[in-house]
MOPAC internal coordinates of N, CA, C and O (Angstrom, degrees):
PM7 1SCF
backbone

  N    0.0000 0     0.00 0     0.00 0    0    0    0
  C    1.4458 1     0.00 0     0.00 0    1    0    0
  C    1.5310 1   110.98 1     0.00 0    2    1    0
  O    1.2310 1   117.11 1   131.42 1    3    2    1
  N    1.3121 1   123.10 1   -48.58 1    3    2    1
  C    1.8888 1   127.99 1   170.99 1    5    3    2
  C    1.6892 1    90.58 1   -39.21 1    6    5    3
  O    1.2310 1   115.02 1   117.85 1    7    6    5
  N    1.0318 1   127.05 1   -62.15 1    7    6    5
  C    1.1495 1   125.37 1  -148.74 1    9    7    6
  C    1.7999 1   116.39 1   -60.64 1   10    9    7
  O    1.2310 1   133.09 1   138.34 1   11   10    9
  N    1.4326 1    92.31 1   -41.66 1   11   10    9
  C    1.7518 1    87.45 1  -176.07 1   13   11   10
  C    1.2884 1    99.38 1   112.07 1   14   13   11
  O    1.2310 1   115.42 1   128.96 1   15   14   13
  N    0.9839 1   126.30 1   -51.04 1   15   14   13
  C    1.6257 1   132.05 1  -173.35 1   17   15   14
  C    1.2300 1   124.49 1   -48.75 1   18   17   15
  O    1.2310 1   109.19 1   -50.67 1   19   18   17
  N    1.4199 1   137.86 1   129.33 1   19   18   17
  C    1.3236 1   131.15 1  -165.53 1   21   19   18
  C    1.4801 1   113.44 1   -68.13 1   22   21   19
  O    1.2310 1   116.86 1   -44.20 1   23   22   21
  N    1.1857 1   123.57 1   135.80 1   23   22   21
  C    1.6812 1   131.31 1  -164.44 1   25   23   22
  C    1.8044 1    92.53 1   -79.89 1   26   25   23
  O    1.2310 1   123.90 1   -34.94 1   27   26   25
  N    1.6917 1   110.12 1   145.06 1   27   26   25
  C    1.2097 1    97.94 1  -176.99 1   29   27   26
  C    1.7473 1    86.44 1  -109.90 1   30   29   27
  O    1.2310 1   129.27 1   -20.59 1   31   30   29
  N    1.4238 1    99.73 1   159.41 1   31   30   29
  C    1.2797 1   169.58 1   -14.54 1   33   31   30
  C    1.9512 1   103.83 1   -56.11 1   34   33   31
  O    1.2310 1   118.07 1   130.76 1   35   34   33
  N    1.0952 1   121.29 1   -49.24 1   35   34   33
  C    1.4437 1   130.39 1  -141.11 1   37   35   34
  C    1.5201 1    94.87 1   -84.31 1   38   37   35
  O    1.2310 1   107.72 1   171.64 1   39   38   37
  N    1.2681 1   140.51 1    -8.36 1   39   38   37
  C    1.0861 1   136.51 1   162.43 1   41   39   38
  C    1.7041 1   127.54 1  -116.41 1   42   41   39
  O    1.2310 1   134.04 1  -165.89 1   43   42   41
  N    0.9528 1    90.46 1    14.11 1   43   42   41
  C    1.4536 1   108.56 1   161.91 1   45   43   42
  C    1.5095 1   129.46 1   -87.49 1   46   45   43
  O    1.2310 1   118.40 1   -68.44 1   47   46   45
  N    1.4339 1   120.65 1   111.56 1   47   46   45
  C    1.9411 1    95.96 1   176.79 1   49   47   46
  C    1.5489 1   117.32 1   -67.13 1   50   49   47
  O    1.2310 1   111.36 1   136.96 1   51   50   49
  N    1.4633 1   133.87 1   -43.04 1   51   50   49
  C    1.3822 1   103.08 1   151.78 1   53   51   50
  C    1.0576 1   117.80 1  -130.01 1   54   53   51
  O    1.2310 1   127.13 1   -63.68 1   55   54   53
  N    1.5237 1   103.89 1   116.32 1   55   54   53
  C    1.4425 1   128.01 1   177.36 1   57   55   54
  C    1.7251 1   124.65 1   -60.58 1   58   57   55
  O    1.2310 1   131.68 1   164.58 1   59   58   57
  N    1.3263 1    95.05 1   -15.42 1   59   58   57
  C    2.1056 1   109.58 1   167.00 1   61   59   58
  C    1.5834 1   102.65 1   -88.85 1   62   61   59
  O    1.2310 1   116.48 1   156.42 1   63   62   61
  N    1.3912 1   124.29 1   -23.58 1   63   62   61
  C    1.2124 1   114.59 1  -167.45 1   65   63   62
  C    1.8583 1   118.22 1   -47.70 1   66   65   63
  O    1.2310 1   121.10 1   -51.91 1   67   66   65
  N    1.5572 1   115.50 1   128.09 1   67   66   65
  C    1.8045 1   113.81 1   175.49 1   69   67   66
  C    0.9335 1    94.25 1  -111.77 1   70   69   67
  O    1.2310 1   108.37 1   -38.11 1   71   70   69
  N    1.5931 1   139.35 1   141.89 1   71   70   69
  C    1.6667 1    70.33 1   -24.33 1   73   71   70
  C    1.5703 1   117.20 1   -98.57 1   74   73   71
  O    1.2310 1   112.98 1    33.61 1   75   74   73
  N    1.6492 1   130.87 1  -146.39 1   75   74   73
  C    1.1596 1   120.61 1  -162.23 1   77   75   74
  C    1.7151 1   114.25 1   -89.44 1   78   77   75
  O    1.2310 1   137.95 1   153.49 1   79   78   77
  N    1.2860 1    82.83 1   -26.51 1   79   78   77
  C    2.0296 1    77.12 1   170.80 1   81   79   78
  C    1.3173 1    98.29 1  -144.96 1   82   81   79
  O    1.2310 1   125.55 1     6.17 1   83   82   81
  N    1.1842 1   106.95 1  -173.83 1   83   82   81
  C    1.3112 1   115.08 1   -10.98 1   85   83   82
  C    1.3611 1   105.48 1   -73.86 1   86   85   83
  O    1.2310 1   123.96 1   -23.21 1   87   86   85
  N    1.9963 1   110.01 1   156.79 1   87   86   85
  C    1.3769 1    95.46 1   178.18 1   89   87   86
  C    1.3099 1   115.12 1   -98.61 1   90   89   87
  O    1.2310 1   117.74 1     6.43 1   91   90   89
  N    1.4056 1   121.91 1  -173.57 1   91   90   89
  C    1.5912 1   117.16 1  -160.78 1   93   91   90
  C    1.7911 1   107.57 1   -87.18 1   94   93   91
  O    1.2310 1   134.20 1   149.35 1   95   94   93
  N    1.5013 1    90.14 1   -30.65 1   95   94   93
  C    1.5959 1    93.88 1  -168.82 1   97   95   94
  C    1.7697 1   112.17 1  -132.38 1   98   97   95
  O    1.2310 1   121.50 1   -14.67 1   99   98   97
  N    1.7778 1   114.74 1   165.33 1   99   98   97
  C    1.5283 1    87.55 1  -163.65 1  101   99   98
  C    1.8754 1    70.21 1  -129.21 1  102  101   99
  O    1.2310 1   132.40 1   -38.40 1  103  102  101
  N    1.8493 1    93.65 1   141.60 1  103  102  101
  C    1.7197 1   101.54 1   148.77 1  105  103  102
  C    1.4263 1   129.23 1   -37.25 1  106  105  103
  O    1.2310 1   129.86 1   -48.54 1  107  106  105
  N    1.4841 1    98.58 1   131.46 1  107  106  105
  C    1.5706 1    87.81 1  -176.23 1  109  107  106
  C    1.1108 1   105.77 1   -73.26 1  110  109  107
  O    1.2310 1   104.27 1   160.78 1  111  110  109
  N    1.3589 1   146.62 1   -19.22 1  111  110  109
  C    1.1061 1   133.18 1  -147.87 1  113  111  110
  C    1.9615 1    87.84 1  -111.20 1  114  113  111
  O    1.2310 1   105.15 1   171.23 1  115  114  113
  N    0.8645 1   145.09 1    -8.77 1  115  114  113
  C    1.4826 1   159.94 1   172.17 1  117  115  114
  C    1.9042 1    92.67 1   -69.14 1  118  117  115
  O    1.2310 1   130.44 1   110.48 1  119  118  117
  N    1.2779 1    97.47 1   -69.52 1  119  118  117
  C    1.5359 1   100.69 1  -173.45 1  121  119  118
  C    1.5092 1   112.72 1   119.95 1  122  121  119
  O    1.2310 1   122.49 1   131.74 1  123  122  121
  N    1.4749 1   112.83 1   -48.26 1  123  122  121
  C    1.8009 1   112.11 1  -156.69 1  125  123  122
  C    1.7221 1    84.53 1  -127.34 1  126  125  123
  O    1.2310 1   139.72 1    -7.64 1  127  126  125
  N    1.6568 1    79.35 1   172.36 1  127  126  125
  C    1.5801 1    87.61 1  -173.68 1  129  127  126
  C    1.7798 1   101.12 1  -117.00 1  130  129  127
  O    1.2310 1   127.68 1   -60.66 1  131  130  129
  N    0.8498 1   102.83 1   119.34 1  131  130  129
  C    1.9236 1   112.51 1   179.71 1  133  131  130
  C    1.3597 1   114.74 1   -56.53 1  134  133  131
  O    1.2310 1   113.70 1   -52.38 1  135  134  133
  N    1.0821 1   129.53 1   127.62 1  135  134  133
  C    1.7804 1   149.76 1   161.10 1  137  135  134
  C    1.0565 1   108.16 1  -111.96 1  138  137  135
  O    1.2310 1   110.23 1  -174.74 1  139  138  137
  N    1.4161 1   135.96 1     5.26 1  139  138  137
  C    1.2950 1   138.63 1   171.17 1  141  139  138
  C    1.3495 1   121.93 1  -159.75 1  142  141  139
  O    1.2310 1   125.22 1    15.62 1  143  142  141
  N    1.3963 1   107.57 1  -164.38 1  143  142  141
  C    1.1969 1    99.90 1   149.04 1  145  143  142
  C    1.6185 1   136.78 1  -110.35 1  146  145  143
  O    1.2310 1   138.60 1  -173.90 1  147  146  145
  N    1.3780 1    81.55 1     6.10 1  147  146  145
  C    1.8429 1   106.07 1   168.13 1  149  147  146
  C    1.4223 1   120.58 1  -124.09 1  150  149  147
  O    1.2310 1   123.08 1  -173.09 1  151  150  149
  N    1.4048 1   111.71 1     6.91 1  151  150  149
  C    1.2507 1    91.95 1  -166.14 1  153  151  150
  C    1.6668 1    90.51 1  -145.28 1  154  153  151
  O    1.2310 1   122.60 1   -35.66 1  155  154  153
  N    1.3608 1   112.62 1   144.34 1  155  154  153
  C    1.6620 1   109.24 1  -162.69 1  157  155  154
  C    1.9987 1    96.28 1  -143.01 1  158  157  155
  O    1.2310 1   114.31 1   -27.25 1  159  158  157
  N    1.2663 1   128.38 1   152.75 1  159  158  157
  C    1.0048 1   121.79 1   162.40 1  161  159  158
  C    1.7123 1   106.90 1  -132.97 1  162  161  159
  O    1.2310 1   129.14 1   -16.84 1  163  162  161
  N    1.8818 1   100.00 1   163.16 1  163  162  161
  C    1.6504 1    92.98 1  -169.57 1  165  163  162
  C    1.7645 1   104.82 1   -78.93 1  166  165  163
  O    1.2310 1   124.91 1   -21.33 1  167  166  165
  N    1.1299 1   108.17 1   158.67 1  167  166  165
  C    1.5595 1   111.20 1  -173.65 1  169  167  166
  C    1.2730 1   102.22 1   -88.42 1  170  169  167
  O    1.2310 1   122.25 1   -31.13 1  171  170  169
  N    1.4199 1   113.31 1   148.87 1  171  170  169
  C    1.6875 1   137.23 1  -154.03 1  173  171  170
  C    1.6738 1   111.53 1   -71.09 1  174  173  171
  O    1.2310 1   129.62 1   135.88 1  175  174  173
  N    1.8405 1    99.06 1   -44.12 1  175  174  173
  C    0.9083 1   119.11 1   165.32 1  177  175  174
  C    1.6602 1   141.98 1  -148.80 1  178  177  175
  O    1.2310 1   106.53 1    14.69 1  179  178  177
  N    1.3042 1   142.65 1  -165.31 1  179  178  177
  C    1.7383 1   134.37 1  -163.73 1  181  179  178
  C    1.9810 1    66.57 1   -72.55 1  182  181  179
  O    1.2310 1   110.56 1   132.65 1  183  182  181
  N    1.1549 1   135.35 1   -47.35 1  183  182  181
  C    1.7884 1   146.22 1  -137.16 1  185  183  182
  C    1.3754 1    78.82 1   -68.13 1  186  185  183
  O    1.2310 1    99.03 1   175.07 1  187  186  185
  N    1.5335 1   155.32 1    -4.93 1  187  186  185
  C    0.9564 1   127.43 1  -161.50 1  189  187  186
  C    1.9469 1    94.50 1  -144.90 1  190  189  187
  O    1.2310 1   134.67 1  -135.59 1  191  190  189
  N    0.9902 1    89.24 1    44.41 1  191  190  189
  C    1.4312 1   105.84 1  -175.98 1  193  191  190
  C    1.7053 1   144.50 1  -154.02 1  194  193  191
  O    1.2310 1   118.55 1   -74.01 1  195  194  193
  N    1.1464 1   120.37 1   105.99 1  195  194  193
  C    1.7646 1   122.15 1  -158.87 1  197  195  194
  C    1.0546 1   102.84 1   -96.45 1  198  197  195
  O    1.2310 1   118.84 1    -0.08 1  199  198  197
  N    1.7459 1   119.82 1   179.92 1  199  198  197
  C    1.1276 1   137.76 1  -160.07 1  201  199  198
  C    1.2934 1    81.68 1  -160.80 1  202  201  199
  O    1.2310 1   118.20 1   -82.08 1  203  202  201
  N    1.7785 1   121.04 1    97.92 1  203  202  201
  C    1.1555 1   118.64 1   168.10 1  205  203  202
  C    1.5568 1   123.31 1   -93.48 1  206  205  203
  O    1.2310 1   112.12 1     7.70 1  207  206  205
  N    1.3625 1   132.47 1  -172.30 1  207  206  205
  C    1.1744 1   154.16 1  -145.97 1  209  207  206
  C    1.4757 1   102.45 1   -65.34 1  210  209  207
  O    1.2310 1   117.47 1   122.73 1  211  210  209
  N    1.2926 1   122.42 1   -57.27 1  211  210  209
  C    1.5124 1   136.05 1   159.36 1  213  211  210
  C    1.2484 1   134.05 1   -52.69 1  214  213  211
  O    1.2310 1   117.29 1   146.58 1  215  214  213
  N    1.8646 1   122.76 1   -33.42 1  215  214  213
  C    1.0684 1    98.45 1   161.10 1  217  215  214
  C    1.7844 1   128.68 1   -94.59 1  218  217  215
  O    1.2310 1   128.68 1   173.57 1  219  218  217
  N    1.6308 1   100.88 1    -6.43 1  219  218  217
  C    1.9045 1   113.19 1   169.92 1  221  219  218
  C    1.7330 1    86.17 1   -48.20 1  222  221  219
  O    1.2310 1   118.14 1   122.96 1  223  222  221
  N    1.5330 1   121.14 1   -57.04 1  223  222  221
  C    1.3921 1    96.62 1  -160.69 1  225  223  222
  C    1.5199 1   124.11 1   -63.28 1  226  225  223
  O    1.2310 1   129.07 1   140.01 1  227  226  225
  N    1.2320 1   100.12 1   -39.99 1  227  226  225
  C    1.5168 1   112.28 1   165.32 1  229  227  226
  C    1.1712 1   114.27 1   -38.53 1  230  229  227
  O    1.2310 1   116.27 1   122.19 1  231  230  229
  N    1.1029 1   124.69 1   -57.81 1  231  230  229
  C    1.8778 1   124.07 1  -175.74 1  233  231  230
  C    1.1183 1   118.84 1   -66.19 1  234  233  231
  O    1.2310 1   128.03 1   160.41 1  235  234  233
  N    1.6727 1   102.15 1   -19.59 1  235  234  233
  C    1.8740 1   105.46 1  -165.84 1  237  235  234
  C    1.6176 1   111.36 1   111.97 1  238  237  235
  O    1.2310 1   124.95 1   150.20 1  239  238  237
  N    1.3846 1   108.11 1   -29.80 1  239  238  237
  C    1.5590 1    98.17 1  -174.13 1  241  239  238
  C    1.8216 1   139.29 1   -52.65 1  242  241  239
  O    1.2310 1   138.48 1   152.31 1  243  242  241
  N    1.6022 1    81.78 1   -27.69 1  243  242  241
  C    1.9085 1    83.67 1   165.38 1  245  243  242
  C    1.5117 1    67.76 1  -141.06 1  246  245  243
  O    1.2310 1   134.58 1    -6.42 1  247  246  245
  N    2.3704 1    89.40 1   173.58 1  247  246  245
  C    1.4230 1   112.12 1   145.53 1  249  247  246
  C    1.1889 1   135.83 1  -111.64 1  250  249  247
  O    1.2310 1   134.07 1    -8.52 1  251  250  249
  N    1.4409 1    90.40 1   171.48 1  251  250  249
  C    1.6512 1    85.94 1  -168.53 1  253  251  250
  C    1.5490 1   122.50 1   -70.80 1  254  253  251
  O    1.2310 1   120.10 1   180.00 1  255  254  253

């Protein structure tokens, strides 16, 4: 959490991805997009960015 860096599994958009990075796209709600596991950059664009399964529920958009 000090770090900023998205926690893996739950801040990862895909957390199954092999391998794990870098991954292609970053949670919006995460913010950055991971190349590591220390090292994250901000995404270019919304085009490089999901809204996964956990936070639709969070907002309301599906249920659980």
């Amino acid at each position: 959490m000090a770090t900023g860096q998205p926690i893996d599994p739950i801040g990862l958009a895909e957390p199954n991805k092999n391998p794990k990075y870098p991954q292609r796209y970053a949670k919006l709600m995460g913010g950055y997009l991971p190349q590591s596991p220390t090292k994250s950059v901000t995404p270019n664009s919304l085009d490089d960015t999901v809204i996964n399964e956990l936070t639709a529920m969070e907002v309301g958009w599906i249920k659980d």
